[in-house]
N, C-alpha and C positions, 0 to 999 in steps of 0.2 A: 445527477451526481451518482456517481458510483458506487457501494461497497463493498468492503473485502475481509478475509476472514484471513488471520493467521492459520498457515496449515502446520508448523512445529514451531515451537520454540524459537524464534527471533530477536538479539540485543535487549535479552530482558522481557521480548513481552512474550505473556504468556501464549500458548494455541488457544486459539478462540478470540481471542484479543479483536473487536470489531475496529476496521480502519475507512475512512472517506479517500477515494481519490480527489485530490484538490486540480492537479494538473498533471501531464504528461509530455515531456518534447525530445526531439530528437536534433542531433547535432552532427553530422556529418560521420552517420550510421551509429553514433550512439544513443541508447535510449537513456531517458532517465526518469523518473517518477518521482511527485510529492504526493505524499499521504500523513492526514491529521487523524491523530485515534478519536474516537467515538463523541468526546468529552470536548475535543475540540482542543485542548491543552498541548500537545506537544505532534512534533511536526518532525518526520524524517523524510530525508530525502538515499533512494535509491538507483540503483541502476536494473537493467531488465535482468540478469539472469537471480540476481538476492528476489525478483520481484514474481519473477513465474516459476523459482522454487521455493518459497516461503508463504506465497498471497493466493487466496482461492474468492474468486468472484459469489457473491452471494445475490445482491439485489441492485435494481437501478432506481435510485428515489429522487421523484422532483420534487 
């Protein structure tokens, strides 16, 4: 599993805000992204440009 770091300010959460990639898919060229914050409690879902201007990869943990 993946995770990612808020890089500014994003729908309320803070930068630094650590997040889990859950999954990632793609749909006839679109991307889209789930991400559960750290805590596990709340769950958004994205598309690629909110996600490779707002998300900075940090670590890969199994």
């Amino acid at each position: 599993m993946k995770v990612y770091k808020v890089k500014k300010q994003f729908n309320g959460y803070k930068r630094g805000t650590l997040f889990y990639m859950i999954s990632e898919s793609e749909f006839i060229g679109v991307k889209e992204f789930v991400l559960r914050t750290e805590d596990l409690t709340t769950r958004i879902m994205i598309n690629e440009s909110e996600f490779l201007s707002h998300f900075m990869f940090i670590k890969e943990v199994f």
